[in-house]
TIROKE-247010 format. One line per 3 residues: their letters; for each residue y negated, z negated, x negated of N, C-alpha, C, O. Coordinates in nm, 4 decimals, always signed. Last residue first. Layout:
// residues N
A	Y,Z,X,Y,Z,X,Y,Z,X,Y,Z,X | ...
***
This chain:
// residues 182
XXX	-2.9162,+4.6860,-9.0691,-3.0355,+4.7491,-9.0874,-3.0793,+4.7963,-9.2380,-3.1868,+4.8534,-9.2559 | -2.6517,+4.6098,-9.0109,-2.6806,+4.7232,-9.0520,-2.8343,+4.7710,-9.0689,-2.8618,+4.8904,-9.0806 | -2.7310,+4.4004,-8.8515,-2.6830,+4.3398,-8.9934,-2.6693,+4.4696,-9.0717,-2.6730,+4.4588,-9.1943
XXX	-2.7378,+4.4342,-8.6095,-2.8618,+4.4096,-8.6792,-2.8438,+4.3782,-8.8410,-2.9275,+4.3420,-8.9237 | -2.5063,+4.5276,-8.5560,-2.6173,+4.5706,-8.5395,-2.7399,+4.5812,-8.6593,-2.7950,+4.6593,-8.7368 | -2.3893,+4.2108,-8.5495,-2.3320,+4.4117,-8.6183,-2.4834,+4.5219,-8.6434,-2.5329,+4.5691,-8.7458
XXX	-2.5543,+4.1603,-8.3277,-2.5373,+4.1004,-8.4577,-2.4929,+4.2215,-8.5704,-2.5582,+4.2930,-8.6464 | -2.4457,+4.2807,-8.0889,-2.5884,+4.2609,-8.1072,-2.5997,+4.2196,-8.2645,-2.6924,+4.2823,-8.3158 | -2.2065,+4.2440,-8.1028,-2.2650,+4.3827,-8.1008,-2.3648,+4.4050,-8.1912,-2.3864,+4.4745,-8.2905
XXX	-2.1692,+3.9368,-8.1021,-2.1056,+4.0002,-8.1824,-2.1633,+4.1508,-8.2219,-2.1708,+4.1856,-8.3397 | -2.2877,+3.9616,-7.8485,-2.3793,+3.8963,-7.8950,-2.2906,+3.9928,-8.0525,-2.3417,+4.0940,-8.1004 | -2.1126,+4.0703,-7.6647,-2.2656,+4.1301,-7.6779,-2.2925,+4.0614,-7.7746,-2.3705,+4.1389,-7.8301
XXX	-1.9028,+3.9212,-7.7051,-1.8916,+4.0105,-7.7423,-2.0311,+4.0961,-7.7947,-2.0557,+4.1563,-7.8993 | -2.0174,+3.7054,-7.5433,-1.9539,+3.6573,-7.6824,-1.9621,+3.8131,-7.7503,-2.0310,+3.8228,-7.8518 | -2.0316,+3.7536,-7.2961,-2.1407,+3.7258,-7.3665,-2.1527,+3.7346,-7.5512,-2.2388,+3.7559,-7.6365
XXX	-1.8252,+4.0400,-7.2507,-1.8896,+3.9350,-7.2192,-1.9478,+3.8976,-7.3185,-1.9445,+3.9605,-7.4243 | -1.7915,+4.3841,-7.0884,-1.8416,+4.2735,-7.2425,-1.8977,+4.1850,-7.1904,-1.9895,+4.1954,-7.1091 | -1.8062,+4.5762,-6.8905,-1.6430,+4.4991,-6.9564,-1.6861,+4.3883,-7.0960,-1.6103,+4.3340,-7.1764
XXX	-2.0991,+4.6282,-6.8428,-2.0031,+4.5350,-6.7939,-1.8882,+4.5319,-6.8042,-1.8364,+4.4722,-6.7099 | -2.0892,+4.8495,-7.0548,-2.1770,+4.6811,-7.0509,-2.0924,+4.6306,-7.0024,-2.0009,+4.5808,-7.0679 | -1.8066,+5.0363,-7.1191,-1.9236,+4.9869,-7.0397,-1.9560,+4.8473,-7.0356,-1.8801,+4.7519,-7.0187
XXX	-1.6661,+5.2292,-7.3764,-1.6724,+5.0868,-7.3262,-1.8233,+5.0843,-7.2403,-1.9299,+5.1228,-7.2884 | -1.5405,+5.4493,-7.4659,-1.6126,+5.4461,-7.3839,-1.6548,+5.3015,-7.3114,-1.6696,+5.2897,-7.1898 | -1.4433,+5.3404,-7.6949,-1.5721,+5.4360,-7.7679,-1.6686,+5.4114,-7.6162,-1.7870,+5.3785,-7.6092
XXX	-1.2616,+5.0313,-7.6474,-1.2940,+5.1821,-7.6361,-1.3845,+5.1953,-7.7177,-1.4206,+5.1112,-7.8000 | -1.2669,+4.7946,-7.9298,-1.3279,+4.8286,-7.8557,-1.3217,+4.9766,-7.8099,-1.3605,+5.0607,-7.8909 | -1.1873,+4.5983,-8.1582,-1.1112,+4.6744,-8.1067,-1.1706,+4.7038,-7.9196,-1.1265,+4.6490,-7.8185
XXX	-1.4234,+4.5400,-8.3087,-1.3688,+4.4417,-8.2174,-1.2830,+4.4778,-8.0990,-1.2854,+4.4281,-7.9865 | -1.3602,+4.7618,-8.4935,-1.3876,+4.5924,-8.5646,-1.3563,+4.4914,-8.4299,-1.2856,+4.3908,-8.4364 | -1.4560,+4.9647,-8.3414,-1.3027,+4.9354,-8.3926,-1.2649,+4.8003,-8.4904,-1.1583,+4.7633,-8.5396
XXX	-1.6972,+4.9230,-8.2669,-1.5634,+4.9108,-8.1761,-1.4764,+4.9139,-8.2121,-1.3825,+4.8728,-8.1439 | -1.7828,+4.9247,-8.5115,-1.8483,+4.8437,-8.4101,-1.7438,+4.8240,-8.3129,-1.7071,+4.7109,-8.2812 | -1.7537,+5.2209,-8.5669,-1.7105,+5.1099,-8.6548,-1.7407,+4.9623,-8.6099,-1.7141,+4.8777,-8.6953
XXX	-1.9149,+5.3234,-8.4057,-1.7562,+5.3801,-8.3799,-1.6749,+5.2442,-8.5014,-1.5600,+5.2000,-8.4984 | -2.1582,+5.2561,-8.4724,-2.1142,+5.2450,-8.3343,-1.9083,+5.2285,-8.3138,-1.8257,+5.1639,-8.2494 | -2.1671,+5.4087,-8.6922,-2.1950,+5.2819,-8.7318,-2.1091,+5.2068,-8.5722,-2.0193,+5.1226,-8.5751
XXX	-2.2071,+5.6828,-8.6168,-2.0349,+5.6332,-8.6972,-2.0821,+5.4727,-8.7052,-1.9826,+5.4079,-8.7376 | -2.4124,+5.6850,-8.4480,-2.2399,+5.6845,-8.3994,-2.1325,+5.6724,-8.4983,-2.0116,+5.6576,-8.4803 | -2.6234,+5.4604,-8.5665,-2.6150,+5.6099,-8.5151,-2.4371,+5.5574,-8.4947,-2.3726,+5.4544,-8.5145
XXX	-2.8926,+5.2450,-8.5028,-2.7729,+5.2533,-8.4604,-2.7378,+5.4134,-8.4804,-2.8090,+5.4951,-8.4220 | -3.1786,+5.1519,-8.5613,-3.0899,+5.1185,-8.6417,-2.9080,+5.1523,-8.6350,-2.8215,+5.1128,-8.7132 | -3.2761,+5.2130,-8.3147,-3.3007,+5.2722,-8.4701,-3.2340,+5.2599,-8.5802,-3.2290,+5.3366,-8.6763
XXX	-3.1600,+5.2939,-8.0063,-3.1755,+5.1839,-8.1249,-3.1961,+5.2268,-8.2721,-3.1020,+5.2802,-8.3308 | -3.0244,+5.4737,-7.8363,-3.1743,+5.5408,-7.9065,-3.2058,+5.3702,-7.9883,-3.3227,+5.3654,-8.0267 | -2.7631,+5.3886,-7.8159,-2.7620,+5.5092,-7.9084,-2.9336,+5.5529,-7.9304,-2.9717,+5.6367,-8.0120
XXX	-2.7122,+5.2449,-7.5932,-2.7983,+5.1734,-7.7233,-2.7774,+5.2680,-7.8186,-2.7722,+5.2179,-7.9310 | -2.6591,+5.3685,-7.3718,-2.7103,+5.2832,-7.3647,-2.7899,+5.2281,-7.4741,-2.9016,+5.1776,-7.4635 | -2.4374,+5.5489,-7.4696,-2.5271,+5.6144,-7.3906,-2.6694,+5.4815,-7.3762,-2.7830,+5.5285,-7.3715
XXX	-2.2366,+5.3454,-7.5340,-2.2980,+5.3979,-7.6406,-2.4548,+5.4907,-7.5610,-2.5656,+5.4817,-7.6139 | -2.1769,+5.2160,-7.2789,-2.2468,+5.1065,-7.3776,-2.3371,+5.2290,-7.4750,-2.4587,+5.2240,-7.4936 | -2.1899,+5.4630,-7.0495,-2.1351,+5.3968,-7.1244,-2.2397,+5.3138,-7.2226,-2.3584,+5.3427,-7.2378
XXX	-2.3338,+5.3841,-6.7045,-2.3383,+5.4866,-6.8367,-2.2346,+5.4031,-6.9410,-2.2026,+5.2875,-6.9136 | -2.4361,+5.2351,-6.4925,-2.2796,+5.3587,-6.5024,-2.2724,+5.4314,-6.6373,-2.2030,+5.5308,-6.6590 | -2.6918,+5.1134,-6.5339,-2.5280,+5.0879,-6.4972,-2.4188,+5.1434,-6.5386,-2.3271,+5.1006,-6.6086
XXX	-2.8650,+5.1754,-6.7851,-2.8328,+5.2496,-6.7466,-2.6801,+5.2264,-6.6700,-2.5770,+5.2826,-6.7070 | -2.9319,+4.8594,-6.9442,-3.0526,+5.0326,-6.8655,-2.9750,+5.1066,-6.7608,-3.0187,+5.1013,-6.6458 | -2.7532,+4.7575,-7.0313,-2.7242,+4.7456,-6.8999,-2.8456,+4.8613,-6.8254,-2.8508,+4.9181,-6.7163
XXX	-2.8655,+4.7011,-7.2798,-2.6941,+4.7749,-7.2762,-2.6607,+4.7913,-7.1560,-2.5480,+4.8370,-7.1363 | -3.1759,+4.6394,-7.2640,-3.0702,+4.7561,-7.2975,-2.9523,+4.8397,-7.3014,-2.9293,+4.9599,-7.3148 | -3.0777,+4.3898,-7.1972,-3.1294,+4.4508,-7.0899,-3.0858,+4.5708,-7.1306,-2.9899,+4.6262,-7.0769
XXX	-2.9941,+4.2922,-7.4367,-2.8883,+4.2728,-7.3146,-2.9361,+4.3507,-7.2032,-2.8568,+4.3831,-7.1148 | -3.2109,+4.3496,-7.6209,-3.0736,+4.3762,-7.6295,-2.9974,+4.4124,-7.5008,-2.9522,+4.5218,-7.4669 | -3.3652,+4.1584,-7.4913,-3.3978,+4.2378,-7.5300,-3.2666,+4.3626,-7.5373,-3.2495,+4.4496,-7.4518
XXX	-3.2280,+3.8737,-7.5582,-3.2152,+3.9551,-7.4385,-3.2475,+4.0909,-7.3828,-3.1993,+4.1415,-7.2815 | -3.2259,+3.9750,-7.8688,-3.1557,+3.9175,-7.7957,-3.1294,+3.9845,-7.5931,-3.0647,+4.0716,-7.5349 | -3.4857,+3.8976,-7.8986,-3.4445,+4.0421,-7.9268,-3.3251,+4.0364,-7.8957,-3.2961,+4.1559,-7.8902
XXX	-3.5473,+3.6287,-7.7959,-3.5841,+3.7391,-7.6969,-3.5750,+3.8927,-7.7650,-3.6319,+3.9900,-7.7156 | -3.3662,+3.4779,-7.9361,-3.3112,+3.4728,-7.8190,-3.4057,+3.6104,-7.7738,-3.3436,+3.7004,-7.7173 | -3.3491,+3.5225,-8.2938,-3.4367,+3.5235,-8.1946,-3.3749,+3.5572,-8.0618,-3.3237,+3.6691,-8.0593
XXX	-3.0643,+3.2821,-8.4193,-3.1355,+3.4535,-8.4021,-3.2369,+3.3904,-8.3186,-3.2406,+3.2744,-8.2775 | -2.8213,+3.1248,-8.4472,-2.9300,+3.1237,-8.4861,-2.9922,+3.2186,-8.4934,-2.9821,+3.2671,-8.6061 | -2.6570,+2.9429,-8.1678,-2.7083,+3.0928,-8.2256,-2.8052,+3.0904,-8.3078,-2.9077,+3.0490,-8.2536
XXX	-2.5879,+2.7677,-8.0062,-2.5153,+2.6961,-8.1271,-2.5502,+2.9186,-8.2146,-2.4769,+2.9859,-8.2870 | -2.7428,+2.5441,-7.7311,-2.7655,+2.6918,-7.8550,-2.6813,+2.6451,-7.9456,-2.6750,+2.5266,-7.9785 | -2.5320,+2.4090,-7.4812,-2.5951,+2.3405,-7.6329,-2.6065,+2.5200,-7.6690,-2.5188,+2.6033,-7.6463
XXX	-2.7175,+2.4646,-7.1686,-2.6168,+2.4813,-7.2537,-2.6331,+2.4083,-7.4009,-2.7401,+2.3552,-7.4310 | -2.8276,+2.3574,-6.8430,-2.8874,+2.4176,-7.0114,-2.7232,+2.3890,-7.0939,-2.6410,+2.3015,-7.0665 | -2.7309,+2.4735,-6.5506,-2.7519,+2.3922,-6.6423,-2.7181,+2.4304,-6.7767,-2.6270,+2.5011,-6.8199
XXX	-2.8049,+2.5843,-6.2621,-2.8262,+2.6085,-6.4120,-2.7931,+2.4750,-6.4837,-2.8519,+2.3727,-6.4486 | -2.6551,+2.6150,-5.9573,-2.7409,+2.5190,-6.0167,-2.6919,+2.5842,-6.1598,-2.5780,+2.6267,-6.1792 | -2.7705,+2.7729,-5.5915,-2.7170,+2.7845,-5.7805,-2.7695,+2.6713,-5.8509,-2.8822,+2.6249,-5.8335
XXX	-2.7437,+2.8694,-5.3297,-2.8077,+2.7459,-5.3918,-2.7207,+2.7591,-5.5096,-2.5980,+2.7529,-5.5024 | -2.8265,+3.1778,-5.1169,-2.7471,+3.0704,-5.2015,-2.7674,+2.9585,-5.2619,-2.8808,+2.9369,-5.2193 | -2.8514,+3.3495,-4.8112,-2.9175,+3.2566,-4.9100,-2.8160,+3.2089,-5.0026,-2.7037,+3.2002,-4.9529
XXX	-2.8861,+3.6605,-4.6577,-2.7890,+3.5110,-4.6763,-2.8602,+3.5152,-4.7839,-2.9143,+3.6084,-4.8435 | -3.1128,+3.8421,-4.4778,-3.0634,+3.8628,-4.6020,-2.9442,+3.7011,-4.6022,-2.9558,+3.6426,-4.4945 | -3.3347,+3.8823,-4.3164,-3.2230,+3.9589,-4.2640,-3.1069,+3.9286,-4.3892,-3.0085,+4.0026,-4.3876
XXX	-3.4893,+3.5168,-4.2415,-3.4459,+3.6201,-4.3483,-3.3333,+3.7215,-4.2901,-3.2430,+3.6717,-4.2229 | -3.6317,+3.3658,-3.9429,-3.4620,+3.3580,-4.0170,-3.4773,+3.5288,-4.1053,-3.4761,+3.6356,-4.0440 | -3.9218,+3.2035,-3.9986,-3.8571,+3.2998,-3.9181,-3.7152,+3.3409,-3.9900,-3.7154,+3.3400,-4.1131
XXX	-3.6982,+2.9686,-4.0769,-3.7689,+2.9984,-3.9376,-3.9209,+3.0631,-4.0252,-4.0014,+2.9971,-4.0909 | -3.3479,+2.8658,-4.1785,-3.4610,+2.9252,-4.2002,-3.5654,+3.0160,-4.0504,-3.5236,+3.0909,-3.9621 | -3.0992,+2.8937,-4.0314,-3.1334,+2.7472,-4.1437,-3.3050,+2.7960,-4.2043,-3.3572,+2.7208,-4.2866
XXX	-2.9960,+3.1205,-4.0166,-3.0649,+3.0128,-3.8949,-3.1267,+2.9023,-3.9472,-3.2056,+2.8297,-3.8867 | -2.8962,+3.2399,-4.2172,-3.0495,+3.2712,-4.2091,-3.0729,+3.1933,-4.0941,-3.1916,+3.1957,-4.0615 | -2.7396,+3.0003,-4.4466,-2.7277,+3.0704,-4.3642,-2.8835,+3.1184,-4.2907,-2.9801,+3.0435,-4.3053
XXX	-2.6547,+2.9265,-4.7353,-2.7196,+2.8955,-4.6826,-2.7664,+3.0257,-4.6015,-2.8145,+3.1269,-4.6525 | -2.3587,+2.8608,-4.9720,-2.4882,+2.9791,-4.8934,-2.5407,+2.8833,-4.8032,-2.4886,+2.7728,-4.7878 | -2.3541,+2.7053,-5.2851,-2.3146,+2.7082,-5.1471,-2.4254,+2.8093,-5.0808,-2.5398,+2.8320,-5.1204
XXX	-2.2739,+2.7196,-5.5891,-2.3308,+2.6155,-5.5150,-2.2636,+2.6155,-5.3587,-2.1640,+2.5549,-5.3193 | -2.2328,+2.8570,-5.8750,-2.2687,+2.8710,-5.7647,-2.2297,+2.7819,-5.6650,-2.1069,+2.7739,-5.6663 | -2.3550,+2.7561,-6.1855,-2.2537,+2.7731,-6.0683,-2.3148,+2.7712,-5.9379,-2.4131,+2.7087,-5.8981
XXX	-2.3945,+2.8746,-6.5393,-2.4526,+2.8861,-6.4223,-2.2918,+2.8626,-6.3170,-2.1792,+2.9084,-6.3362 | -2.4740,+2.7277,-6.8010,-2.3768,+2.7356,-6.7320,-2.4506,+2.7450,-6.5778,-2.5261,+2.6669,-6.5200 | -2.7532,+2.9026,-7.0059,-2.7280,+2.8051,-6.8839,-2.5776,+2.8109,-6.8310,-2.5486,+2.9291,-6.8123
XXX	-2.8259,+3.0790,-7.1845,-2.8997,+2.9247,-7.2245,-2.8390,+2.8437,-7.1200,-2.8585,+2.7223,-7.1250 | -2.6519,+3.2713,-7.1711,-2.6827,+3.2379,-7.3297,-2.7414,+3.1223,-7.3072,-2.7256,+3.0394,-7.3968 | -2.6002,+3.3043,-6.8884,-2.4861,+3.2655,-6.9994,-2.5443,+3.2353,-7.1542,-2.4758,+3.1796,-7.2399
XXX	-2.8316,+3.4874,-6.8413,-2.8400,+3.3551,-6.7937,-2.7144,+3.2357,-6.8966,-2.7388,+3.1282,-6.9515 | -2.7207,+3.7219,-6.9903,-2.8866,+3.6786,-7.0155,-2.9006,+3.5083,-6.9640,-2.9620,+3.4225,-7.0276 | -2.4989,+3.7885,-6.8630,-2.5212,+3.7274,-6.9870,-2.6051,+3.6639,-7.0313,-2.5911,+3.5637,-7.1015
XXX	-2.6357,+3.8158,-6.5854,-2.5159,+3.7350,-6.6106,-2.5178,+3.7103,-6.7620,-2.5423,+3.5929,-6.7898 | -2.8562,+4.0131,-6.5687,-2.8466,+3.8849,-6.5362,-2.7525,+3.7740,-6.6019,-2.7894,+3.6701,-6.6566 | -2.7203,+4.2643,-6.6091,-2.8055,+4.1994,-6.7219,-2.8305,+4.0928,-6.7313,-2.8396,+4.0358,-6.8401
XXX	-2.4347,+4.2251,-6.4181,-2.5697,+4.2767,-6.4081,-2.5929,+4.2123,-6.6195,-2.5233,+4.1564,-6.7044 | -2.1418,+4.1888,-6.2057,-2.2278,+4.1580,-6.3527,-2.3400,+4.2708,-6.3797,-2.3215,+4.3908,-6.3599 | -2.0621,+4.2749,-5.9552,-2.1880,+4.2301,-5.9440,-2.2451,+4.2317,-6.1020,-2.3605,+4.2649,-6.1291
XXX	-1.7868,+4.4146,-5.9909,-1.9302,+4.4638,-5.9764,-2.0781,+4.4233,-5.9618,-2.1786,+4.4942,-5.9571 | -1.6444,+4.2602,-6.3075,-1.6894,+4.2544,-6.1526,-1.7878,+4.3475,-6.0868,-1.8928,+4.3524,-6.1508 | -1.6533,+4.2610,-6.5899,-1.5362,+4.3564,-6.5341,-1.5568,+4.3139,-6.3514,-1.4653,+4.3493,-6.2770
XXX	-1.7525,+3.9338,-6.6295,-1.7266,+4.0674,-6.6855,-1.5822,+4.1068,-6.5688,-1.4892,+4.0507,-6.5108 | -1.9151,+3.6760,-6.3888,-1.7812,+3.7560,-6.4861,-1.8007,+3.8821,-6.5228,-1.8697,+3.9514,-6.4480 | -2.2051,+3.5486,-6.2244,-2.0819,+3.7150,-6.2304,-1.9988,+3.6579,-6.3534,-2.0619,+3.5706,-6.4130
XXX	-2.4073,+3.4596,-6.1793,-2.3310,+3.3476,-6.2103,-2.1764,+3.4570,-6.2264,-2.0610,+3.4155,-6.2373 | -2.6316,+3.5986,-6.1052,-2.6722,+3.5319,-6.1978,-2.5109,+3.5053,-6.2619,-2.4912,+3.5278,-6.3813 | -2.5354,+3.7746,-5.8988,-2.5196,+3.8368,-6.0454,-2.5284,+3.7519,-6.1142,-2.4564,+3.7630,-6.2134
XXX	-2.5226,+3.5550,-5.6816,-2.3720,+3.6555,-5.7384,-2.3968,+3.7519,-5.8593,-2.3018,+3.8051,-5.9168 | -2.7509,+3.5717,-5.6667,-2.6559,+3.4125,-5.6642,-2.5512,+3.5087,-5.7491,-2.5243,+3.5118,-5.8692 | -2.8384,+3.7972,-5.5429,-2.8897,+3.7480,-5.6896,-2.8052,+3.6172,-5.7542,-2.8046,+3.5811,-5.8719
XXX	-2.7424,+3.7934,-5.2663,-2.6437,+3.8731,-5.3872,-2.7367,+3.8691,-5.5523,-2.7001,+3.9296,-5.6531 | -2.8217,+3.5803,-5.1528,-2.7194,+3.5084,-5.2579,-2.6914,+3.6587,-5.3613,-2.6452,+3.6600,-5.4754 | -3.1594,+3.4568,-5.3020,-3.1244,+3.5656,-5.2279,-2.9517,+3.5799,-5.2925,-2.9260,+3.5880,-5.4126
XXX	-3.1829,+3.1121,-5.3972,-3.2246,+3.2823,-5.4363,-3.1392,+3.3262,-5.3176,-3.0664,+3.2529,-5.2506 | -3.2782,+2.8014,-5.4896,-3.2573,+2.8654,-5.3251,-3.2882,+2.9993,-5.3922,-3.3996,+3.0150,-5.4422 | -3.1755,+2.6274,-5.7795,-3.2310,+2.7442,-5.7086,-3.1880,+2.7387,-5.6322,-3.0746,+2.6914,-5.6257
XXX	-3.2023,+2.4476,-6.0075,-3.1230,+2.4305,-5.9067,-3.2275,+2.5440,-5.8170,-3.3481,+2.5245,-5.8018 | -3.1620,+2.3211,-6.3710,-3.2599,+2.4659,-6.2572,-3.1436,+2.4498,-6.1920,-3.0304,+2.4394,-6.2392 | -3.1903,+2.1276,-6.6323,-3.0865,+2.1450,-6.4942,-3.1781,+2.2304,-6.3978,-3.2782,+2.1732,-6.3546
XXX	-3.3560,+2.1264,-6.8696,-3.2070,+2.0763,-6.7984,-3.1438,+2.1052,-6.7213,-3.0219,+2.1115,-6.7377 | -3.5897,+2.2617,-6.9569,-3.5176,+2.2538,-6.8438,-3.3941,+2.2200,-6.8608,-3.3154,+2.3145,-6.8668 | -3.6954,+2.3287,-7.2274,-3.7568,+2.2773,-7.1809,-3.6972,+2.2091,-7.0547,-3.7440,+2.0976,-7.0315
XXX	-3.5540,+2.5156,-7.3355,-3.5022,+2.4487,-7.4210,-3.6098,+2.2779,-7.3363,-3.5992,+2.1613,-7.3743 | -3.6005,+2.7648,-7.2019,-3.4997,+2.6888,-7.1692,-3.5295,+2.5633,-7.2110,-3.5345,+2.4814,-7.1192 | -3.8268,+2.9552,-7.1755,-3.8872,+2.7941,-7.1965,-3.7514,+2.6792,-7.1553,-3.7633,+2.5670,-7.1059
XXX	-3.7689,+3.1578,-7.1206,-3.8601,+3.1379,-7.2365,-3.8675,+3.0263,-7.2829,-3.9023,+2.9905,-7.3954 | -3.5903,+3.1405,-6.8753,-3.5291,+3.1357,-7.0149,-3.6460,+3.1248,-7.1257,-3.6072,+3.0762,-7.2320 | -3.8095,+3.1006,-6.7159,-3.7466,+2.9963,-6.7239,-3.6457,+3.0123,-6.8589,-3.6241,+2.9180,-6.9349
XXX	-3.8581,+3.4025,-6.6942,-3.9661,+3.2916,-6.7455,-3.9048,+3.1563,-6.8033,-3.9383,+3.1083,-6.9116 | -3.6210,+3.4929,-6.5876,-3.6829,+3.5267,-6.6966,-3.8077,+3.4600,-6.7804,-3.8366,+3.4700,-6.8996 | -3.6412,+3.3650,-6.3188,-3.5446,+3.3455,-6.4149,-3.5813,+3.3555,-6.5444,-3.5812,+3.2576,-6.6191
XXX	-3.9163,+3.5137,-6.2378,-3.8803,+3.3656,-6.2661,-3.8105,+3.3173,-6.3574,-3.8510,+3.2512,-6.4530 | -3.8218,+3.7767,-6.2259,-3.9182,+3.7711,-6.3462,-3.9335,+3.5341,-6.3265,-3.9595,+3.4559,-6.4180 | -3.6169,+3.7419,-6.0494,-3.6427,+3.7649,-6.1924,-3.6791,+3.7691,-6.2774,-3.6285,+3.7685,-6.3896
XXX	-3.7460,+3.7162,-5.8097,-3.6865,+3.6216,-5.8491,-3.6757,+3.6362,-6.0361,-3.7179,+3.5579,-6.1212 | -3.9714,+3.8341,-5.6359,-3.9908,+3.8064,-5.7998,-3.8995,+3.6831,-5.8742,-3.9367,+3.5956,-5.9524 | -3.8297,+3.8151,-5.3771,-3.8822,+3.9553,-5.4631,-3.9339,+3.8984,-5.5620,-3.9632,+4.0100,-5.6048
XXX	-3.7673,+3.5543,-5.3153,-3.6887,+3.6553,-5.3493,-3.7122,+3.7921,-5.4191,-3.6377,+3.8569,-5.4926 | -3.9639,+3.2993,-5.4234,-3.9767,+3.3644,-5.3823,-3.8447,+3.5392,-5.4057,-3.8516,+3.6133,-5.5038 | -3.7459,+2.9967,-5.4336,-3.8179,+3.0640,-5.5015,-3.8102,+3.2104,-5.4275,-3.7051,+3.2528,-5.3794
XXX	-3.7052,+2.6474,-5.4085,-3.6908,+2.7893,-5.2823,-3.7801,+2.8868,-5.3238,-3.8915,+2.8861,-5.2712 | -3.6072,+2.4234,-5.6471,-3.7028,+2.5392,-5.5696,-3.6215,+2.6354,-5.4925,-3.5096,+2.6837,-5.5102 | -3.6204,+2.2162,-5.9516,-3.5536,+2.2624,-5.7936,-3.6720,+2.3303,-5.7102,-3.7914,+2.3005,-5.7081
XXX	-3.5844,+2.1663,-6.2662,-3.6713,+2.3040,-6.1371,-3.5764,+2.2632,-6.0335,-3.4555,+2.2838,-6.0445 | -3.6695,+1.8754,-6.4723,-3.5533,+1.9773,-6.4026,-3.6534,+2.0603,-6.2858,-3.7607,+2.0247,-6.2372 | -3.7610,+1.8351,-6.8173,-3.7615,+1.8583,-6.6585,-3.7203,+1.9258,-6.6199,-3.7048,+2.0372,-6.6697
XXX	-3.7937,+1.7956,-7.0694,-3.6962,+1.7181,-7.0446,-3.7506,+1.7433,-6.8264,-3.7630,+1.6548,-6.7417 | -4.1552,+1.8958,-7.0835,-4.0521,+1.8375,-7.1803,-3.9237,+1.7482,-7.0945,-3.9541,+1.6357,-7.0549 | -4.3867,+2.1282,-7.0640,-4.3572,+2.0627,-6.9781,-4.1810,+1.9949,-7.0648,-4.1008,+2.0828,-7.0963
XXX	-4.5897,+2.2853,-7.2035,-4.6048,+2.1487,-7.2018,-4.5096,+2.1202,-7.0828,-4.5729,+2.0803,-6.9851 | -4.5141,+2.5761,-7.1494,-4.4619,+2.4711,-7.2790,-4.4876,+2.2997,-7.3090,-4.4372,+2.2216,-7.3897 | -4.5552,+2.6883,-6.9014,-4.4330,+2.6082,-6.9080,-4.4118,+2.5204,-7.0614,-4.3288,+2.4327,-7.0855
XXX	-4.8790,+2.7663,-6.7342,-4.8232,+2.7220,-6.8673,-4.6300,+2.6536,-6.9009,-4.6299,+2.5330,-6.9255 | -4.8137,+2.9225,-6.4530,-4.8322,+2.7912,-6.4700,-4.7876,+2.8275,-6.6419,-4.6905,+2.8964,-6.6732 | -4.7484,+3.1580,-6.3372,-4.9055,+3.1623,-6.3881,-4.8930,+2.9952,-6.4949,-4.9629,+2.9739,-6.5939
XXX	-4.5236,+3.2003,-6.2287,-4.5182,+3.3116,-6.3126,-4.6895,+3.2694,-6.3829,-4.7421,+3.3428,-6.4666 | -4.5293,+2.9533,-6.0361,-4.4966,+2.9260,-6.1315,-4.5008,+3.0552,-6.2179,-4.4699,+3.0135,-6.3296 | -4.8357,+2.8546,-5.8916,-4.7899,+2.9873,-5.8825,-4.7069,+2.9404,-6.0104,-4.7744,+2.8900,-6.1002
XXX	-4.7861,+2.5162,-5.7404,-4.8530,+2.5759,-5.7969,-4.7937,+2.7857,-5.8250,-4.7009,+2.8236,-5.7537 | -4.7363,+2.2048,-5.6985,-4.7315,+2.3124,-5.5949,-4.8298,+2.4266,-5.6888,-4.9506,+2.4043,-5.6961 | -4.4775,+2.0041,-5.8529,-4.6147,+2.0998,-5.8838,-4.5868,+2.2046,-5.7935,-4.4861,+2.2748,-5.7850
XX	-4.3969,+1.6367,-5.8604,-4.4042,+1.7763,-5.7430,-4.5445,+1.8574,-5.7875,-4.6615,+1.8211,-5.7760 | -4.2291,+1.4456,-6.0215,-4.3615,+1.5043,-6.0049,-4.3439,+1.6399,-5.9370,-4.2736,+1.7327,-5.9770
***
C-alpha cells in the first residue's frame, strides 16, 4: 500500500507489521526518524534515501566523529546499515549534497523502562558535543557529582568521559544508575 501523504502529520499507531521505504525530505529528516522510533514496535524494516552525512550518524560507532545522539537513539530499536550512496546525477535538479540508502531493521527490546525518558536522556548527554558527559547531565535532578563519580567508577569510567566514547550499552547502564538513585 502506497501512502502519499505528510508523514510528521499521518497518525502512525494504526499502522501494524509495515515496512517505510522513502526518499525523505533532508531538512526534517529527524524529526522523521524520531517519529518512526515512537512507533518502532510498528516497522520492521525502514529503508531510507537521507542526506549521506545523516547516513553516517544514524549508523556511527562510538569514539568516531560522526556519532551523534542519532546513533544510540537509532541502536535502541534498529540495527542500522548502511547501504550505498547515491550520487547527485541520479537526481534532477542534482542536490549540492551525496545521498545514502540505509536500511533499519527493528531489533528484539529486551529493556524494560520508558524508551522516551530514555531518549530523552540520550539527547541530553550529547546537548553539548564537546563538553564532557558530566557538563552534560549535571543539571538532572536527580544527579549531583559524588553520585556521578560513583557512576564511573562502577563502570570504570574517566570523570572526563565524553558522550561519544559510550556506547549504547553503557548509556543505558548510566541512564539506569541514575534513575535508581532517585
Amino acid at each position: 500500500e502506497i501512502i502519499n501523504d505528510d508523514f510528521l502529520k499521518v497518525d502512525l499507531s494504526n499502522f501494524k507489521d509495515f515496512n517505510i521505504i522513502s526518499n525523505i525530505p533532508y531538512n526534517i529528516s529527524t524529526d522523521i526518524i524520531f517519529k518512526i522510533f515512537n512507533y518502532f514496535e510498528n516497522f520492521e524494516n525502514v529503508i531510507l534515501l537521507v542526506q549521506k552525512e545523516f547516513a553516517q550518524r544514524i549508523c556511527a560507532k562510538p569514539n568516531t566523529s560522526e556519532y551523534s545522539k542519532l546513533s544510540p537513539s537509532t541502536q535502541l530499536f534498529y540495527e542500522a546499515k548502511y547501504c550505498f550512496d547515491v550520487l547527485p546525477s541520479a537526481f534532477w535538479p542534482k542536490p549540492k549534497v551525496m545521498s545514502s540508502v540505509i536500511h533499519l531493521k527493528r531489533t528484539k527490546i529486551k529493556y524494560d523502562f520508558n524508551y522516551n525518558d530514555l531518549l530523552a536522556f540520550i539527547k541530553q548527554c550529547f546537548s553539548m558535543r564537546r563538553k564532557t558527559l558530566w557538563n552534560n547531565i549535571k543539571s538532572l535532578n536527580q544527579l549531583n557529582r559524588e553520585k556521578f563519580e560513583n557512576i564511573c567508577n562502577k563502570y570504570q569510567l574517566n570523570l572526563l568521559v565524553r558522550p561519544e566514547e559510550l556506547d549504547l550499552e553503557l548509556i543505558i547502564n548510566i541512564f539506569e544508575e541514575i534513575n535508581k538513585q532517585k
